[in-house]
C-alpha positions in Angstrom: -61.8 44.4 21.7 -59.7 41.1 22.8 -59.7 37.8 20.4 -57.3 35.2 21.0 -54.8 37.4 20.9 -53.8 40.7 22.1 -56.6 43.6 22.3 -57.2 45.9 19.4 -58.5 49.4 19.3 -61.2 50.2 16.8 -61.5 53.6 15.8 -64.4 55.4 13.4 -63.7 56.1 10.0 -63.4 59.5 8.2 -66.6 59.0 6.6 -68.7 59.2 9.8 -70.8 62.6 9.3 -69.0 64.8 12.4 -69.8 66.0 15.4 -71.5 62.9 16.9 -72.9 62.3 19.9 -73.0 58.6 22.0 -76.5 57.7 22.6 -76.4 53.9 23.6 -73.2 51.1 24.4 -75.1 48.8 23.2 -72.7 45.7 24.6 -71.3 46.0 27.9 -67.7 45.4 28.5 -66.9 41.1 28.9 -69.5 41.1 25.9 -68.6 38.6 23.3 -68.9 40.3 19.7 -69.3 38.7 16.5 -68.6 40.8 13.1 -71.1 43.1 12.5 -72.8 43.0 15.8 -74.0 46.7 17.0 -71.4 48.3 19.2 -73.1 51.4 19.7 -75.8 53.7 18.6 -75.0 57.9 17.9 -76.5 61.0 16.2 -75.3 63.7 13.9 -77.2 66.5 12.1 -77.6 65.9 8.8 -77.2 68.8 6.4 -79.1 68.3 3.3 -77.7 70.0 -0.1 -80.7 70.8 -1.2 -83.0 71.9 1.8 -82.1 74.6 4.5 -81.6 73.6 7.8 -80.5 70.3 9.6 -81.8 66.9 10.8 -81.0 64.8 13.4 -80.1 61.0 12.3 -79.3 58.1 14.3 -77.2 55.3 13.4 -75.7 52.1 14.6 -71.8 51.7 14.5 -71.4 48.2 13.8 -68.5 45.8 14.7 -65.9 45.6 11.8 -64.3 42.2 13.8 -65.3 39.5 16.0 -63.7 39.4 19.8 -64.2 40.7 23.4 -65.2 43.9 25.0 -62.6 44.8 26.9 -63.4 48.5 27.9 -65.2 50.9 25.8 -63.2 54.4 25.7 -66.4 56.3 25.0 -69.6 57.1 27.2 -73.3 57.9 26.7 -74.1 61.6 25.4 -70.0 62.2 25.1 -69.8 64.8 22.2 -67.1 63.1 19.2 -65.8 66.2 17.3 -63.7 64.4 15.2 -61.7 60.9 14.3 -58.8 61.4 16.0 
């Protein structure tokens, strides 16, 4: 994303539940953003401690700054395996 200054990459955190899968861009590039504006949607499987099995959960990825799309380095139903 571009502010008034030069562009910055955002990456996901650790804490994001891995694998995830892109379902939605939810701002096209040239978008302004404000903080806490949804960037994009995904899914993971949930693993619950104390059931067998998995379930799918969707979440929003929300912007952690305010700025300007300036390409998005990700695409819809791209499989993330990790954070790096």
């Amino acid at each position: 994303m571009e502010g008034s200054s030069s562009p910055t990459a955002l990456y996901l955190p650790d804490s994001v539940e891995y694998p995830i899968t892109i379902q939605r861009l939810n701002k096209p590039i040239g978008a302004q953003v404000n903080k806490t504006d949804a960037l994009f949607t995904y899914s993971f499987k949930a693993t619950k401690v104390d059931e067998p099995g998995e379930e799918r959960q969707v979440r929003v990825w929300e912007s952690p700054i305010e700025g300007q799309i300036t390409k998005w380095e990700l695409k819809v139903n791209q499989v993330i395996q990790s954070p790096t």
